[in-house]
C-alpha positions, 0 to 999 in steps of 0.5 A, spaced: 538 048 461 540 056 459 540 059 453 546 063 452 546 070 447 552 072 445 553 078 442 560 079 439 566 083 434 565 079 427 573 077 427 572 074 435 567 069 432 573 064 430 577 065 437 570 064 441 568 057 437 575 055 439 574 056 447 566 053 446 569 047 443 575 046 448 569 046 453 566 040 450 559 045 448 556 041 442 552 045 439 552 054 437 548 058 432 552 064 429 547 069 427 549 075 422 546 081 425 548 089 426 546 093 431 548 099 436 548 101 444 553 107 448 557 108 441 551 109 437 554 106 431 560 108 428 562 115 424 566 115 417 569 120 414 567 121 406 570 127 404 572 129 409 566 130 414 565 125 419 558 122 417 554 117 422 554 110 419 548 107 423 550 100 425 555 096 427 557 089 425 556 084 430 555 076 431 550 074 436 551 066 438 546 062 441 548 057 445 544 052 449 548 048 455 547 045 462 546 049 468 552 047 471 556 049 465 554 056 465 560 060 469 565 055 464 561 057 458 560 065 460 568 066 463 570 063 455 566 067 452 568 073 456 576 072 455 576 071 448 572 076 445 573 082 450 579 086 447 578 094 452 573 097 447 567 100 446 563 095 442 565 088 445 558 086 447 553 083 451 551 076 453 545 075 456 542 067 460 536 065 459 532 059 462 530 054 457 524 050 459 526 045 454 529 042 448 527 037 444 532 034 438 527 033 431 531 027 429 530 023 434 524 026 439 530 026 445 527 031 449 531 036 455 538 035 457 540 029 452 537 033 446 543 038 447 
């Protein structure tokens, strides 16, 4: 199993949803978060010089999936939430050892 962190624009959540659903992925968790990289946040103007904002909004999905749904789930992802801009995000795969659903005790892949 992989986990899958998604980092992305606020407004591309809904499109990326979409994409994961369509793929039969049963489960994300979309967390509210605020953050910078290259762009170093966002400038604004306030009364006519431009002032550093600090962070930028952003979402960060976590997703757990199968191994052999990884390229599917990273290619919908990257399709729906690039736009060409600084700041479309990040997405990070990482090993999970295993998942264990609480209502029932499944545990591994059939508790996804």
């Amino acid at each position: 199993m992989l986990l899958i962190l998604a980092t992305i624009k606020p407004n591309k959540l809904e499109a990326v949803k979409a994409a994961l659903i369509k793929l039969g992925v049963m489960g994300c968790t979309a967390v509210e978060s605020k953050g910078f990289a290259r762009q170093l946040g966002h400038n604004e103007k306030y009364r006519g010089p431009k002032m550093q904002a600090g962070f930028v909004p952003k979402v960060q999905l976590q997703i757990v999936i199968k191994d052999s749904d990884k390229d599917a789930v990273v290619n919908a992802i990257v399709e729906c939430a690039r736009t060409g801009n600084v700041g479309d995000g990040k997405i990070f795969v990482i090993p999970v050892g295993d998942a264990i659903r609480v209502r029932t005790g499944e545990t591994g892949e059939s508790a996804l």
